[in-house]
PDB file of N, CA, C and O in Angstrom:
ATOM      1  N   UNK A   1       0.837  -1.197   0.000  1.00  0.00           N
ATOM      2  CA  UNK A   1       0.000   0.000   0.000  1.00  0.00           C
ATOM      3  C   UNK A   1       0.872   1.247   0.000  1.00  0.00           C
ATOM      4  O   UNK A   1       1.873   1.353  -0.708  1.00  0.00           O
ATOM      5  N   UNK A   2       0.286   2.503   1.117  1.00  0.00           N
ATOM      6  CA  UNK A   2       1.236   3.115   0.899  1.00  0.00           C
ATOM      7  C   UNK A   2       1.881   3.756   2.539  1.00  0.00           C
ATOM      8  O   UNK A   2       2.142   2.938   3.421  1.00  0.00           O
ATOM      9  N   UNK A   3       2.043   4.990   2.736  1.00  0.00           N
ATOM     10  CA  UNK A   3       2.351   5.733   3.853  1.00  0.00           C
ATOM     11  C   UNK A   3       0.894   5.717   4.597  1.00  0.00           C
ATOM     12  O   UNK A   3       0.792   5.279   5.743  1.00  0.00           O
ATOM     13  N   UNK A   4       0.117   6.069   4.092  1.00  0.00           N
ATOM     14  CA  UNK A   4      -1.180   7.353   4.693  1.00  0.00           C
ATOM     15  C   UNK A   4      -2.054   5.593   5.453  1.00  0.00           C
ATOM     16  O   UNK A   4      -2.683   5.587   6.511  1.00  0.00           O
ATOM     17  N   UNK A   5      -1.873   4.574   4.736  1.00  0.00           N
ATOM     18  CA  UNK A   5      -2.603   3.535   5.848  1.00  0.00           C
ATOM     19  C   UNK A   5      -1.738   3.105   7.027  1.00  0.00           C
ATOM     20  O   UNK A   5      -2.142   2.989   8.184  1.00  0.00           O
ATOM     21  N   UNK A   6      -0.355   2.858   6.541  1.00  0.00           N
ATOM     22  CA  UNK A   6       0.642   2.760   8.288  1.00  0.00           C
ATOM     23  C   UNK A   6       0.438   3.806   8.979  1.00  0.00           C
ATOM     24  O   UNK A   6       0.362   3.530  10.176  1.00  0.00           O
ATOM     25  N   UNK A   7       0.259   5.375   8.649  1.00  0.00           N
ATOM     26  CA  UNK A   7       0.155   6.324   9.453  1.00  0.00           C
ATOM     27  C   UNK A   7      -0.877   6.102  10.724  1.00  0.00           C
ATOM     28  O   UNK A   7      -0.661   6.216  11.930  1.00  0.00           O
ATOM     29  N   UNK A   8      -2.171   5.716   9.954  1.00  0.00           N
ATOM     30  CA  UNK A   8      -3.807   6.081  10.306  1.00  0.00           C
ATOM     31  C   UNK A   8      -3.565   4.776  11.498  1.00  0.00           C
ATOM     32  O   UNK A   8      -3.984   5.028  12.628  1.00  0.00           O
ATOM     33  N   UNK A   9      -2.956   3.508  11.286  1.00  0.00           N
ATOM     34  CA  UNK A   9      -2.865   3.001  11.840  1.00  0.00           C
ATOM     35  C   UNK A   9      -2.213   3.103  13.015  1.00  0.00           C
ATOM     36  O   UNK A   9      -2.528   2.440  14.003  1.00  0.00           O
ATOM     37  N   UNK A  10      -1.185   4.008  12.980  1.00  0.00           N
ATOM     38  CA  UNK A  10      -0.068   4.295  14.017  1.00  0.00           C
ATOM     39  C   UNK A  10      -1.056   5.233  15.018  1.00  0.00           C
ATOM     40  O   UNK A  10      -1.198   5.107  16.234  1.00  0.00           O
ATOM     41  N   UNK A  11      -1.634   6.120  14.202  1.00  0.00           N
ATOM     42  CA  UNK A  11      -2.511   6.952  15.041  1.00  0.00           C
ATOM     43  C   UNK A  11      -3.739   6.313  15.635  1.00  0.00           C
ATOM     44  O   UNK A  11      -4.415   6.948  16.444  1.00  0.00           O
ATOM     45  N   UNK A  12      -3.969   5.444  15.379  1.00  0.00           N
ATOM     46  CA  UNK A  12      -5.156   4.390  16.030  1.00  0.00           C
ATOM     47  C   UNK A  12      -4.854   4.329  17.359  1.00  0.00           C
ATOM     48  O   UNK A  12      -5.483   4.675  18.359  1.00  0.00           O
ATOM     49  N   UNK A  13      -3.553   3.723  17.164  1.00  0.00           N
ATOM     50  CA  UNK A  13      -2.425   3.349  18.169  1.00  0.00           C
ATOM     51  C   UNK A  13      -2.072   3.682  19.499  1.00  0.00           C
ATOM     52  O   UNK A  13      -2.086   3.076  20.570  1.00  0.00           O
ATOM     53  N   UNK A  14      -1.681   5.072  19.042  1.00  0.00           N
ATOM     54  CA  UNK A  14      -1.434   6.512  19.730  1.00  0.00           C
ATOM     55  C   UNK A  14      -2.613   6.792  20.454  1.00  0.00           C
ATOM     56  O   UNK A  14      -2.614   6.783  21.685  1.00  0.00           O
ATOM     57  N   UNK A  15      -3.634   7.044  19.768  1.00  0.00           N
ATOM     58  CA  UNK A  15      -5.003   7.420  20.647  1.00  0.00           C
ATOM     59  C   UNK A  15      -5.631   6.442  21.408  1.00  0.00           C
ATOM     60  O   UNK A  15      -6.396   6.908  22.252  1.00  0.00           O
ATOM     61  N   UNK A  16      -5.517   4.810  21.360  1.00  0.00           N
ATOM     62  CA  UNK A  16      -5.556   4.234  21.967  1.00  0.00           C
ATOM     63  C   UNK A  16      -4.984   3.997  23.666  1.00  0.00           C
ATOM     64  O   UNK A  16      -5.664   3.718  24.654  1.00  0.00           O
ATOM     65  N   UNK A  17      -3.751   4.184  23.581  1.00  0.00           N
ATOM     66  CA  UNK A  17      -2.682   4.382  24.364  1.00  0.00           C
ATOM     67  C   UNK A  17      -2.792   5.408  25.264  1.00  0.00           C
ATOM     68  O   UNK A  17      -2.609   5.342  26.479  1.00  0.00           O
ATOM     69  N   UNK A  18      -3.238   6.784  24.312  1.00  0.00           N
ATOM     70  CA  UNK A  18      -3.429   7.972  24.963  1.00  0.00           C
ATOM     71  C   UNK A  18      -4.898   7.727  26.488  1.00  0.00           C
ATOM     72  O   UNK A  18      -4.837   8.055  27.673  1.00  0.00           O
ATOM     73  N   UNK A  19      -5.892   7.121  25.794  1.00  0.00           N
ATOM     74  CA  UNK A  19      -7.249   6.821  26.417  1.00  0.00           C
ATOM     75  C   UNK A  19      -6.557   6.373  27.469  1.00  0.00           C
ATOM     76  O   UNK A  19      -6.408   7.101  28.450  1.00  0.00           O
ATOM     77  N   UNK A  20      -5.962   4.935  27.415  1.00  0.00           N
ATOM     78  CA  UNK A  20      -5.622   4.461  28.444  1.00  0.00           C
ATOM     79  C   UNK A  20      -4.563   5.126  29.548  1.00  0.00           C
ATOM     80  O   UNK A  20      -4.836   5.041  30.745  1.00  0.00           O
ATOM     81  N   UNK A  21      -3.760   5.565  29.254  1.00  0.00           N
ATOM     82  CA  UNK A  21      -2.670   6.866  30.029  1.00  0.00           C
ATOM     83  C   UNK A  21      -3.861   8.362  30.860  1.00  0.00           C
ATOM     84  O   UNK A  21      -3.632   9.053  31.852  1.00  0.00           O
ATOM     85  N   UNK A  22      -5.151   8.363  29.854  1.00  0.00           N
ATOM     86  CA  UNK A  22      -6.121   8.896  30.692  1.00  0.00           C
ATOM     87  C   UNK A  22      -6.710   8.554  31.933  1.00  0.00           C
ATOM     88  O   UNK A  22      -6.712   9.088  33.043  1.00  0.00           O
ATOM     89  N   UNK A  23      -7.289   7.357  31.383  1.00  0.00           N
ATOM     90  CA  UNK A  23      -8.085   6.414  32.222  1.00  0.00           C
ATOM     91  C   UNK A  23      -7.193   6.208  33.318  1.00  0.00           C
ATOM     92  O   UNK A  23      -7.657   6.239  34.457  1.00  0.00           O
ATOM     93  N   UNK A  24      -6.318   6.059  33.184  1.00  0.00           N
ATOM     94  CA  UNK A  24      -4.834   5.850  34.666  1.00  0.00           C
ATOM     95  C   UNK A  24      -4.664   6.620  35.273  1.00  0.00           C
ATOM     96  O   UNK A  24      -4.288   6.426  36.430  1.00  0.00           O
ATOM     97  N   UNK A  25      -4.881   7.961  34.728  1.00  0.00           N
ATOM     98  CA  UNK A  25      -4.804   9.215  35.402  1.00  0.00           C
ATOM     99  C   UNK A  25      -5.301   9.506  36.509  1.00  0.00           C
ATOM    100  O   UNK A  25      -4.819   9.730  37.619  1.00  0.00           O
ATOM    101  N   UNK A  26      -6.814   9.469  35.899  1.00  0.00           N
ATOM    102  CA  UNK A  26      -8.035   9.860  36.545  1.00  0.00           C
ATOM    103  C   UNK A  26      -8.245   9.025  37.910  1.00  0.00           C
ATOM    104  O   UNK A  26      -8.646   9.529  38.959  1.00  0.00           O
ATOM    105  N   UNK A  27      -7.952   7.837  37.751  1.00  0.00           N
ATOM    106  CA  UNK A  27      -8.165   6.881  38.509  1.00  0.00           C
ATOM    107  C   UNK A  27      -6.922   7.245  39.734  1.00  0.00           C
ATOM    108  O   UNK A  27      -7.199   7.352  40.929  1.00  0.00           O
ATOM    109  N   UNK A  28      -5.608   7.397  39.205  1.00  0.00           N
ATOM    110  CA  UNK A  28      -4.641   7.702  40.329  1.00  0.00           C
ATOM    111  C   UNK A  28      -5.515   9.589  40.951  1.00  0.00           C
ATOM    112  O   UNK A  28      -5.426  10.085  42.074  1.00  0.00           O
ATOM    113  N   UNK A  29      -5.862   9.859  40.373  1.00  0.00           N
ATOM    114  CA  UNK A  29      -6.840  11.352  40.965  1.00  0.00           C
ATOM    115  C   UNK A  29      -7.755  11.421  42.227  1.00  0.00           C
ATOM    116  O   UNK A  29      -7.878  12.090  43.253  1.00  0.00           O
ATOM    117  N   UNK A  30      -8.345  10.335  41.574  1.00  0.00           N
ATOM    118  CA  UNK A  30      -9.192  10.198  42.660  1.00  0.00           C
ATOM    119  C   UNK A  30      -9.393  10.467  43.946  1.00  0.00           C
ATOM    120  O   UNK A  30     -10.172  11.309  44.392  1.00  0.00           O
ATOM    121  N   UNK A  31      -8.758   9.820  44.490  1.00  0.00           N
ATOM    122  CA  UNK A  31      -8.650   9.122  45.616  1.00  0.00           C
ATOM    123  C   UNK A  31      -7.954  10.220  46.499  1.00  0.00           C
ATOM    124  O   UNK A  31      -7.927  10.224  47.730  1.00  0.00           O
ATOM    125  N   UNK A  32      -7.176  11.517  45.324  1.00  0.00           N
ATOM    126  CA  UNK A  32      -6.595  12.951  45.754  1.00  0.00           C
ATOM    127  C   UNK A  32      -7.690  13.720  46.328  1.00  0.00           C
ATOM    128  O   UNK A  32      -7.682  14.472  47.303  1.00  0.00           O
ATOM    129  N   UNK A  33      -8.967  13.277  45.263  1.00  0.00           N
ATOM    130  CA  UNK A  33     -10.107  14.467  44.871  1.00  0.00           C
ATOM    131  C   UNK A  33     -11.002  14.367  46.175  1.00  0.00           C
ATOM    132  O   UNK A  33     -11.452  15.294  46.849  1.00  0.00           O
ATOM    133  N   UNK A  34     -11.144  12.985  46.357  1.00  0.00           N
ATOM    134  CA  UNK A  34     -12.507  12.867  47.554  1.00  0.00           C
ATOM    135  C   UNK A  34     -11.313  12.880  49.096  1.00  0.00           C
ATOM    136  O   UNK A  34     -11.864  12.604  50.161  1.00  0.00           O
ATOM    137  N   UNK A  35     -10.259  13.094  49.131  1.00  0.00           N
ATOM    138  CA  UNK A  35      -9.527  12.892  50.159  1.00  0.00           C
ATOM    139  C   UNK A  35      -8.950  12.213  50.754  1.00  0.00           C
ATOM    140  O   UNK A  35      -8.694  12.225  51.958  1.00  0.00           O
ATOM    141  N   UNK A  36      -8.664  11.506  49.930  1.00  0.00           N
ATOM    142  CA  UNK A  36      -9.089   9.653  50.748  1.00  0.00           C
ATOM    143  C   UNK A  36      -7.033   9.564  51.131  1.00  0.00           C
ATOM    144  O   UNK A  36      -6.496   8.948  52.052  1.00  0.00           O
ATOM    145  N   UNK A  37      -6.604  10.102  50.438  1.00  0.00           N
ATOM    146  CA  UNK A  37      -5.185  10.715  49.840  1.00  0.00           C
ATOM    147  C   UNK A  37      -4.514  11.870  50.285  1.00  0.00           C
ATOM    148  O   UNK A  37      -4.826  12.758  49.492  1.00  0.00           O
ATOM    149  N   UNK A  38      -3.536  12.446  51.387  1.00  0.00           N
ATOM    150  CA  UNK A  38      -3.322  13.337  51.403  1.00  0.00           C
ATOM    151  C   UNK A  38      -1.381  13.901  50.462  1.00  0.00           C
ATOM    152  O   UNK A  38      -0.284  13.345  50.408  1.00  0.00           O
ATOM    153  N   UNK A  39      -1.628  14.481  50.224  1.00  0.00           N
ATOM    154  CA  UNK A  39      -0.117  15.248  50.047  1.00  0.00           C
ATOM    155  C   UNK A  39       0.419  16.487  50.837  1.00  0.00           C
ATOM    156  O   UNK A  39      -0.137  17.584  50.909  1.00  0.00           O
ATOM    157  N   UNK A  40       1.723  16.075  51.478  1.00  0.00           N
ATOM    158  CA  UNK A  40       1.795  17.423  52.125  1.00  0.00           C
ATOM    159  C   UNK A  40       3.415  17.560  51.532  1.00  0.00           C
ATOM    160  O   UNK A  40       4.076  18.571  51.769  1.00  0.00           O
TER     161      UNK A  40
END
């Protein structure tokens, strides 16, 4: 084929990855947000 379908694919990829690096986020947040967690 050519460039532009490995790309789209790579970017599938990427945004996949990205979701999940979200989803990890939020979840390590949490637990900041309701208190449950302190930082000093």
């Amino acid at each position: 084929m050519g460039a532009l379908p490995d790309m789209d694919a790579e970017i599938v990829a990427l945004e996949a990855q990205m979701d999940k690096i979200r989803a990890l986020q939020q979840g390590m947040m949490q637990p900041l947000l309701i208190g449950r967690i302190r930082l000093i």
